[in-house]
C-alpha positions as CSV (number, residue, x, y, z in Angstrom):
1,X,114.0,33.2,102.9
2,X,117.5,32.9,103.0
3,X,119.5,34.5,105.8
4,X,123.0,36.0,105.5
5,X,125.1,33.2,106.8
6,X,123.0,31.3,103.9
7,X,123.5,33.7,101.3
8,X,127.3,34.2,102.0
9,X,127.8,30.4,101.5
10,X,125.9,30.0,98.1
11,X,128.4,33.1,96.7
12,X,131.4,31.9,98.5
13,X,131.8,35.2,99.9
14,X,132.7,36.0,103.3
15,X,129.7,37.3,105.9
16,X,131.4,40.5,105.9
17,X,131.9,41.1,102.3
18,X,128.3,39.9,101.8
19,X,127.1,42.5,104.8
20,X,129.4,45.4,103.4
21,X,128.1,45.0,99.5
22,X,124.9,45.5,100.8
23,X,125.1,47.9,102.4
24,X,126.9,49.9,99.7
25,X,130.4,50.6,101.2
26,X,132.6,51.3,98.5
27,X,135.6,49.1,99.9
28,X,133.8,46.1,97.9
29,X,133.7,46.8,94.1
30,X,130.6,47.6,92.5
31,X,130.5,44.4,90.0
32,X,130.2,42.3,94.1
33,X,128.1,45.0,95.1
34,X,125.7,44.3,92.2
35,X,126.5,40.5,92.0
36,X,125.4,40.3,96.0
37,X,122.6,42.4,95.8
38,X,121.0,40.5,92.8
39,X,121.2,37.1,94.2
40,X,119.6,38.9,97.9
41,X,116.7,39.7,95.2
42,X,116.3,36.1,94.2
43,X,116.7,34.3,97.8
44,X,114.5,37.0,99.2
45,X,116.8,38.5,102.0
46,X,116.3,41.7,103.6
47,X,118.8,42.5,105.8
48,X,117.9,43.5,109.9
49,X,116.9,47.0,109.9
50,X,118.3,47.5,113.3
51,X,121.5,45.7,113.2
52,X,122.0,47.4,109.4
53,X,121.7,51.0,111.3
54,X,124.3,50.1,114.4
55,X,126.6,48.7,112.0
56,X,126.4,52.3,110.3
57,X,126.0,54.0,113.2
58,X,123.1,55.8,111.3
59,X,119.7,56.1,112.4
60,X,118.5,56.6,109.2
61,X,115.7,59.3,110.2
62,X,115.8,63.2,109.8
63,X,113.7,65.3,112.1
64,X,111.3,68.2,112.2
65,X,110.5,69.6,114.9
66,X,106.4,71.3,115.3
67,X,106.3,74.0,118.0
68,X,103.1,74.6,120.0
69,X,102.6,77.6,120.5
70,X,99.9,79.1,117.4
71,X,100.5,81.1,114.5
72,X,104.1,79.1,114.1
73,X,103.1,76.8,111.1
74,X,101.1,77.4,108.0
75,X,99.7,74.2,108.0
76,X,98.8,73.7,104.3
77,X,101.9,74.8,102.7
78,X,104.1,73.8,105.0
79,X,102.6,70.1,105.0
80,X,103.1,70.3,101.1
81,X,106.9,71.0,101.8
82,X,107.8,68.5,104.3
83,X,105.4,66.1,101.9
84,X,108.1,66.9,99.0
85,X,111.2,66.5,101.4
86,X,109.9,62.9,102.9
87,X,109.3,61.9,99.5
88,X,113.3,62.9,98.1
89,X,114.8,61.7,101.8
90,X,113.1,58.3,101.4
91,X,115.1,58.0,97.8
92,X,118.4,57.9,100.2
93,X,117.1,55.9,102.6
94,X,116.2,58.0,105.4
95,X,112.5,58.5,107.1
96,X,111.6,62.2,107.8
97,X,110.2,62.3,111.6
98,X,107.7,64.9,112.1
99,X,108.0,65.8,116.2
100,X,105.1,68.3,118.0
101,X,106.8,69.6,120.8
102,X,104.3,68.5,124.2
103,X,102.9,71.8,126.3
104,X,105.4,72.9,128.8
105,X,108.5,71.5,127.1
106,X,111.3,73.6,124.2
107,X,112.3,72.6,121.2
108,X,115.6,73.1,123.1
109,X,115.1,70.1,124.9
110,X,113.7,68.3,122.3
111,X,116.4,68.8,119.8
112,X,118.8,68.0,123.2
113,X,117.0,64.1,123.3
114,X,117.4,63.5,119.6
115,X,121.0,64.5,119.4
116,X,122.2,62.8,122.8
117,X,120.1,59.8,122.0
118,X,121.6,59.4,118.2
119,X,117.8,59.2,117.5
120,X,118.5,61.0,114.1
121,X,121.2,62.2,111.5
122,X,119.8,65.8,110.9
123,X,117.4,68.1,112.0
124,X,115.3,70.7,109.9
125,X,114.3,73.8,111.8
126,X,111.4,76.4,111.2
127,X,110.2,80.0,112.0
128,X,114.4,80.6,113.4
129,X,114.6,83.1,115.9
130,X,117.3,85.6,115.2
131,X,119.3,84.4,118.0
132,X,118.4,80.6,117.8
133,X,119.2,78.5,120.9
134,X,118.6,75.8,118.7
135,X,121.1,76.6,116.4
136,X,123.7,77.2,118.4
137,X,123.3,73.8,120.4
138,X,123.9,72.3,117.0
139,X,126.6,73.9,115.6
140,X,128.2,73.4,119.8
141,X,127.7,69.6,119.0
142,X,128.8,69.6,114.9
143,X,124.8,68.4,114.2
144,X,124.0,68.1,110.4
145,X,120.9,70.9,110.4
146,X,119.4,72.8,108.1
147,X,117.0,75.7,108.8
148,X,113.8,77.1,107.0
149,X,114.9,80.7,107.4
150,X,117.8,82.7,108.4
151,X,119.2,83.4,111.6
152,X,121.8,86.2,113.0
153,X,124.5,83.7,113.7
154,X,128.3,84.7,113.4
155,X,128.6,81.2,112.2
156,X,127.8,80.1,109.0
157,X,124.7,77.8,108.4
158,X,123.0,75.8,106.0
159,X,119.1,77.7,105.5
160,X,116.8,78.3,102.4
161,X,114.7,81.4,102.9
162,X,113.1,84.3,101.3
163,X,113.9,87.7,100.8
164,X,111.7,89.3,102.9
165,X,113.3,92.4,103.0
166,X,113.0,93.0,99.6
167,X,109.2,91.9,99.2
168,X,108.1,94.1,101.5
169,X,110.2,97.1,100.9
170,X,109.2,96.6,97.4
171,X,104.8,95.8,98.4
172,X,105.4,100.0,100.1
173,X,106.8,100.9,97.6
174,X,104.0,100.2,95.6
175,X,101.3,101.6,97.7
176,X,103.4,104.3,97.5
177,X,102.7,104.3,94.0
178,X,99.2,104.5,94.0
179,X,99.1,107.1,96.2
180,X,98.9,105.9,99.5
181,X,100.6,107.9,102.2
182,X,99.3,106.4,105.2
183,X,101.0,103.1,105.0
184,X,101.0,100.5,107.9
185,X,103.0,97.4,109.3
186,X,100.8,94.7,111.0
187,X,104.6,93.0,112.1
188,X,105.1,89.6,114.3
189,X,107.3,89.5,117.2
190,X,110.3,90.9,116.4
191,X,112.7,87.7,117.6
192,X,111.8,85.7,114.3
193,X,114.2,86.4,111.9
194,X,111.1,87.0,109.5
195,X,108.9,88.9,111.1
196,X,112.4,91.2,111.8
197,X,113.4,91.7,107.9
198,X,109.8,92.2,107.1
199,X,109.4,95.1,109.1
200,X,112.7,96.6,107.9
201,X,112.0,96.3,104.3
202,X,108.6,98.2,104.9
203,X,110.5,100.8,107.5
204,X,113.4,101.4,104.9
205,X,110.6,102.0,102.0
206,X,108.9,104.2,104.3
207,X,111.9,106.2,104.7
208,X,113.0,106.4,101.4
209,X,109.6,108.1,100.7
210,X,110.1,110.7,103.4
211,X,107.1,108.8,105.2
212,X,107.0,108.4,109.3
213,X,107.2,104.3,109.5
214,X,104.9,105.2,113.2
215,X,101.9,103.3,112.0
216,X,103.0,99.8,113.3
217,X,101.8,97.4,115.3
218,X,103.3,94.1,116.7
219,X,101.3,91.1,117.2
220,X,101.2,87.4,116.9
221,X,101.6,86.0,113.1
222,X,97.9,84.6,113.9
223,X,94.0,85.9,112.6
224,X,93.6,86.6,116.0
225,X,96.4,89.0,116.1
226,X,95.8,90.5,112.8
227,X,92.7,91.3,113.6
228,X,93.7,92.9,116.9
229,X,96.0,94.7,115.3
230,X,94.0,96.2,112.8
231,X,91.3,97.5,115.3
232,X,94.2,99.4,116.6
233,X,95.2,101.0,113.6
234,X,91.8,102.0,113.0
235,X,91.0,103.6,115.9
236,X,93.6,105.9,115.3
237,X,93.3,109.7,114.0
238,X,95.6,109.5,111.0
239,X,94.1,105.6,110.4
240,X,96.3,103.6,107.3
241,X,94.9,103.4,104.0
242,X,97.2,100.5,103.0
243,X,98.1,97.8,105.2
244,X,101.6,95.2,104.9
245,X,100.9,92.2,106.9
246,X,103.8,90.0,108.0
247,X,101.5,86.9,107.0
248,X,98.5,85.9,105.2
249,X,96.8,84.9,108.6
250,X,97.3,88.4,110.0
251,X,95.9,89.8,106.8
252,X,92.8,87.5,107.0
253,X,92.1,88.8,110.5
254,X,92.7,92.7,109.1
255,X,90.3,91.7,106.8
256,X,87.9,90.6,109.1
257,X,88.5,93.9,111.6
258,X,88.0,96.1,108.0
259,X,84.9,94.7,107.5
260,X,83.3,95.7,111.2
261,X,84.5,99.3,110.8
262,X,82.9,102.1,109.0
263,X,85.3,102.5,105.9
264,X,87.5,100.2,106.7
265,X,86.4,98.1,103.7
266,X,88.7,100.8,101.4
267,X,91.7,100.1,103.1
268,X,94.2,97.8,100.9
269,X,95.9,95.3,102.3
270,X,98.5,92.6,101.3
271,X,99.9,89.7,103.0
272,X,103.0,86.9,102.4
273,X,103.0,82.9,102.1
274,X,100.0,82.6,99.7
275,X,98.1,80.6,101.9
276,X,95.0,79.0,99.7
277,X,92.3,80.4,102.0
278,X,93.6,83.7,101.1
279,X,92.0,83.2,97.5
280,X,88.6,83.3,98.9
281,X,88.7,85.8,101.6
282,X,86.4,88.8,101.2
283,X,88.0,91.1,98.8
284,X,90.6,88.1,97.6
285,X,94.1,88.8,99.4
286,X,96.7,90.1,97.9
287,X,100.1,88.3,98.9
288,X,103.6,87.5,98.2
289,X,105.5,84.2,98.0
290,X,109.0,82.6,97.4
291,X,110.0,81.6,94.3
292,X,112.2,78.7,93.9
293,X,109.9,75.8,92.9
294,X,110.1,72.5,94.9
295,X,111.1,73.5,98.1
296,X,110.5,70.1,99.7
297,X,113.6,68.4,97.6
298,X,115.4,71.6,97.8
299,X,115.1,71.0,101.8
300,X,115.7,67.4,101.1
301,X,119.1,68.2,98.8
302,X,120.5,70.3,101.8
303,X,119.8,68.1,104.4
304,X,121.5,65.0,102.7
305,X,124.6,67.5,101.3
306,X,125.1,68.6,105.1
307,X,124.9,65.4,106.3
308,X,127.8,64.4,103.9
309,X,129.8,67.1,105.4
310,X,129.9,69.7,102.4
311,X,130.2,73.6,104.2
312,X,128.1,75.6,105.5
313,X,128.7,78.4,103.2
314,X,128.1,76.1,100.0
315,X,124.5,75.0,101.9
316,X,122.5,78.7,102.0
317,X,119.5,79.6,99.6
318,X,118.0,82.9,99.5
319,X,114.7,83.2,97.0
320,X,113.3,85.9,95.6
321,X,109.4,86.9,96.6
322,X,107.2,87.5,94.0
323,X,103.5,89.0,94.1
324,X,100.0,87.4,93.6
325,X,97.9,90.2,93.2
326,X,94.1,89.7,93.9
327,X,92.3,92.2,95.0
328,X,92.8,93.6,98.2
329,X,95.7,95.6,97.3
330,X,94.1,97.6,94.4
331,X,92.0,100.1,96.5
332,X,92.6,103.7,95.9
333,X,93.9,105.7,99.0
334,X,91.0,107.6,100.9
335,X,91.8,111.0,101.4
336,X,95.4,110.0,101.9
């Protein structure tokens, strides 16, 4: 295997010109670029990984960070996603990094180590908080980041999301339709950006109907929760008869808490992400999702375009949310 020194001298090229045309600068014209890179093919050179990333001061990975805490993550889906984006980064020659954040230690200071370290060129973000401490460390240190979700930043930043607001608004609206009158919010915490507009688009539909938006409950976006949260509406004089559920794992614990309770089984209930597990709960659940096809190179497309420099502003999907309807939603109302 020829090294470079070797492979300058049989082009009689200089090492530079040789080291630049491969690695794609467009200060050596592309007929060199092409000529070089052909006759590395035949000799069998690969240039140093290392030394190729210092000379471009890149470090040729993009980051995701994994929080600990549960409920953050839905695993299946989410895997698929960041499957799709390694697979487009890897065409540009960057390596996605998937990072768990330890016990006892932020994604804060996570993030902090990768960016003062030059470990990576970008970061992707999930579950944003509507004021990010994340987010604004990168935007302090003009970071290449892109989030999965929105935020309530003044400044502008690349995201892809869904419309929360108007799935939900529009899932109430629809109970409202069958003639439920007792509708109720099963809500994560209120400092994701998510779990916020999903509770508004139910509230606003609530109040468009001249309904009370009072049967709501806040929990964590777990089964756990859900189901916690469900006991607690039930237990209740005026009980729901129709239930929204921030996520598909809350609904699977409602679900769960419906069946130990005497009618709760004629409650209906939807969810959001389409999780596959909701197609075999007991009834099958009835959910929402984003449209928008293959998120994974729509993540990846963002990610390389912000790393390029193009604006914020030009960076920003919002996706419709579009039903799945199963079962669980098509109860009548009991005595509503």
């Amino acid at each position: 295997m020829a090294n470079l020194k070797q492979l300058a001298q049989s082009l009689g090229l200089s090492i530079t010109t040789v080291s630049r045309a491969l690695d794609g600068y467009s200060d050596v014209s592309a007929a060199t670029r092409k000529r070089v890179q052909e006759a590395a093919d035949r000799a069998g050179y690969r240039p140093n990984a290392s030394a190729r990333r210092l000379r471009k001061q890149r470090a040729e990975l993009v980051a995701v960070t994994l929080p600990s805490e549960p409920g953050h993550i839905g695993p299946l889906h989410f895997l698929d996603m960041l499957s799709g984006c390694a697979e487009h980064l890897a065409g540009a020659g960057l390596n996605l990094v998937i990072a768990p954040v330890p016990h006892g230690e932020s994604e804060l200071d996570m993030c902090r180590r990768f960016v003062d370290g030059r470990r990576v060129d970008a970061m992707l973000l999930v579950r944003t908080k509507r004021h990010d401490e994340r987010v604004e460390f990168f935007q302090s240190r003009g970071f290449p980041f892109v989030t999965n979700g929105r935020t309530e930043s003044a400044i502008q930043h690349p995201f892809i999301d869904g419309d929360g607001f108007s799935g939900f608004h529009a899932a109430t609206l629809r109970f409202h339709k069958a003639g439920h009158r007792r509708i109720a919010h099963v809500g994560g915490p209120q400092a994701y950006f998510f779990a916020h507009v999903r509770r508004q688009g139910w509230e606003t539909a609530m109040h468009e109907c001249g309904l009370a938006a009072d049967l709501y409950v806040e929990q964590m976006p777990t089964e756990q929760g859900g189901y916690e949260a469900a006991l607690s509406l039930l237990g209740r004089q005026d009980r729901p008869t129709a239930i929204a559920c921030a996520t598909d794992e809350m609904a699977i614990g409602v679900l769960r808490a419906l069946r130990e309770v005497d009618g709760g089984q004629g409650v209906s209930v939807i969810g959001h992400d389409d999780l596959p597990i909701g197609a075999f709960s007991s009834p099958a659940l009835s959910t929402m999702r984003m449209t928008g096809g293959n998120l994974g190179r729509s993540f990846a497309s963002l990610l390389l375009r912000t790393i390029a420099g193009e604006p914020a502003e030009a960076l920003q999907e919002l996706h419709a949310v579009e039903f799945v309807d199963r079962d669980s939603h098509r109860l009548p109302p009991i005595s509503a």
